[in-house]
C-alpha positions, 0 to 999 in steps of 0.5 A: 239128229245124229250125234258126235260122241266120245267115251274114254276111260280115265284115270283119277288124275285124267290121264287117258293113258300112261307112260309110253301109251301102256293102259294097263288097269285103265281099261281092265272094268270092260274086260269081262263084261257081256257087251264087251265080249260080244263086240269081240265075238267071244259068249258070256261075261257080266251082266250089270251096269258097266255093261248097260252103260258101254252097250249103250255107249255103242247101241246108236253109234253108226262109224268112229273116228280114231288117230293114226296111233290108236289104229297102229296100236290096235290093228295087230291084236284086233286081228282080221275081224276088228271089233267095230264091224262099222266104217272107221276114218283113221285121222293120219298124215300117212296115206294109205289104201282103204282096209277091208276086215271081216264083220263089216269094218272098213278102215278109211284114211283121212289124209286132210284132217279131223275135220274133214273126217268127221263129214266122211264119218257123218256120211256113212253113218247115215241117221246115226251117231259118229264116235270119236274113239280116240287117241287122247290127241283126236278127242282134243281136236274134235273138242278144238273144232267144236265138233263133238256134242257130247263127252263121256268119261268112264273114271277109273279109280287109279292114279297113273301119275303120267301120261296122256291127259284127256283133256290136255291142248285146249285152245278155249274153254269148253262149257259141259252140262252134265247128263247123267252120272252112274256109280258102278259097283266095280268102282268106275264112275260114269260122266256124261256130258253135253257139251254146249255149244 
């Protein structure tokens, strides 16, 4: 059965950002490696474990769920040909027209909520996975809903000190089994977990 998924880089202290949304050095293990560089239609790049675990991150995923800051973040660099190239619901309290990019992004806005994206979401991906691609805010209320079945953090070895935190905003205690933990030469640790329901 068709999944939901998040994955989120953090800092060791569990911020998902810093101080007025900068991510500066959280995101810095993607930038090189060849999955990264191939959803951004740009060759080469590294080919290790970073990279087998964000490609498989991706391989199955079918459409994303974001928030409204992520899309108002992003949509100025990610230019006319988003890196997505797969229906993306925008969580907002502004409606807006449906965006059209090249390479098969839509950009759908969901005036009614987090959970009515997801079933949006769900429908378009087909057999599937949806991602929750965050901001830190969306994560937080999938987790709230119950909706999201499994969590993988990528841990940075950095203390940000402020910011947003991950897992800020939790209404009830959220049971996790750990699927699998991958220690990478770059120093990002991979955590995987189910959440259970």
């Amino acid at each position: 059965m068709a999944k939901v998924t998040t994955n989120m880089s953090i800092s060791l202290d569990g911020f998902a950002a810093g101080p007025n949304d900068s991510v500066d050095g959280l995101h810095d293990w993607l930038y090189e490696l060849s999955s990264w560089r191939e959803r951004h239609g740009l060759d080469g790049g590294t080919s290790d474990v970073d990279a087998e675990v964000l490609d498989e991150a991706f391989r199955n995923v079918g459409a994303l769920v974001m928030g409204r800051r992520m899309f108002d973040l992003g949509e100025q660099p990610w230019g006319d040909e988003p890196p997505f190239h797969m229906p993306v619901f925008v969580v907002t309290h502004r409606a807006r027209e449906p965006k059209v990019c090249k390479g098969g992004t839509t950009f759908t806005f969901v005036t009614e909520g987090f959970e009515a994206a997801v079933p949006q979401a769900r429908e378009a991906a087909g057999e599937r996975d949806v991602a929750v691609a965050g901001g830190p805010d969306v994560i937080q209320q999938a987790l709230n809903a119950g909706l999201l079945d499994e969590i993988q953090v990528h841990v940075v070895p950095l203390l940000l000190g402020d910011g947003q935190r991950l897992f800020d905003n939790l209404r009830a205690r959220v049971e996790l089994e750990r699927i699998r933990v991958v220690e990478a030469p770059s120093g990002v640790t991979h955590l995987r977990y189910r959440v259970v329901q």
